[in-house]
C-alpha positions as CSV (number, residue, x, y, z in Angstrom):
1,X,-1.3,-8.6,-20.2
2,X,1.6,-9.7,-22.7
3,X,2.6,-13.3,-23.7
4,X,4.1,-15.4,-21.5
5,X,8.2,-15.3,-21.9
6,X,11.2,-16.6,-20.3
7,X,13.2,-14.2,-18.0
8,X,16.3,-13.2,-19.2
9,X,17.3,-14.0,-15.4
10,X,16.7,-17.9,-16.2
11,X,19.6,-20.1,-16.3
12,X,20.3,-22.4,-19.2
13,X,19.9,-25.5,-17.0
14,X,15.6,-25.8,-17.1
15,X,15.4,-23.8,-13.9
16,X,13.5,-21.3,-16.1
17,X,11.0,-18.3,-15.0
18,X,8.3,-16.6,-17.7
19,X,7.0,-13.9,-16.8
20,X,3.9,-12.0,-18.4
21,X,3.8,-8.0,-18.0
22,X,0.5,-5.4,-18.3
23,X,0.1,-2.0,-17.4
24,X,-1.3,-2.8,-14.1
25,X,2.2,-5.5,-13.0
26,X,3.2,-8.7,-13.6
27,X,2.4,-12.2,-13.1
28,X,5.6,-14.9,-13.1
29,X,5.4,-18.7,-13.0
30,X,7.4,-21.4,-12.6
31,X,8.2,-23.0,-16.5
32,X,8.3,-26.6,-15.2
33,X,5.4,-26.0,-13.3
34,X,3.0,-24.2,-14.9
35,X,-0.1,-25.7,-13.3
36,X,0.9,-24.5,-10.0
37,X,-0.1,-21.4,-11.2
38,X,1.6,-17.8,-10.8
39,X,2.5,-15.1,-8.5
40,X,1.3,-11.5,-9.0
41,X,3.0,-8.6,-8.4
42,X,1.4,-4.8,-8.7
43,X,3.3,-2.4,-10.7
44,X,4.9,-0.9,-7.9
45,X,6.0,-4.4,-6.9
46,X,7.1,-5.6,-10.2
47,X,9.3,-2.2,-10.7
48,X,11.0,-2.4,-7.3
49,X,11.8,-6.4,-8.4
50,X,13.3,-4.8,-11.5
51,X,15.1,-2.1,-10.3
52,X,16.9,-4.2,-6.9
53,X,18.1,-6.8,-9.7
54,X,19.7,-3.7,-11.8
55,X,21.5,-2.7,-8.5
56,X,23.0,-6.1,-8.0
């Protein structure tokens, strides 16, 4: 998996995302709340996410 990073989706306001990508999907987490953990998505998952927010 990559470092952690803040979605480009995030607002400005500290409602921030960071997501983390690998070959395999994607992991995202809340950045205020990082010891909640994360949720994981497979890389069909994780492409589907991506490609519904490009239709938007």
């Amino acid at each position: 998996m990559s470092d952690w990073h803040k979605s480009s989706y995030s607002s400005t306001s500290g409602q921030c995302v960071e997501a983390r990508e690998g070959v395999h999907g994607a992991d995202v987490r809340d950045t205020q709340n990082r010891e909640a953990g994360h949720l994981s998505f497979s890389r069909t998952e994780w492409l589907a996410a991506l490609a519904a927010t490009l239709t938007k």
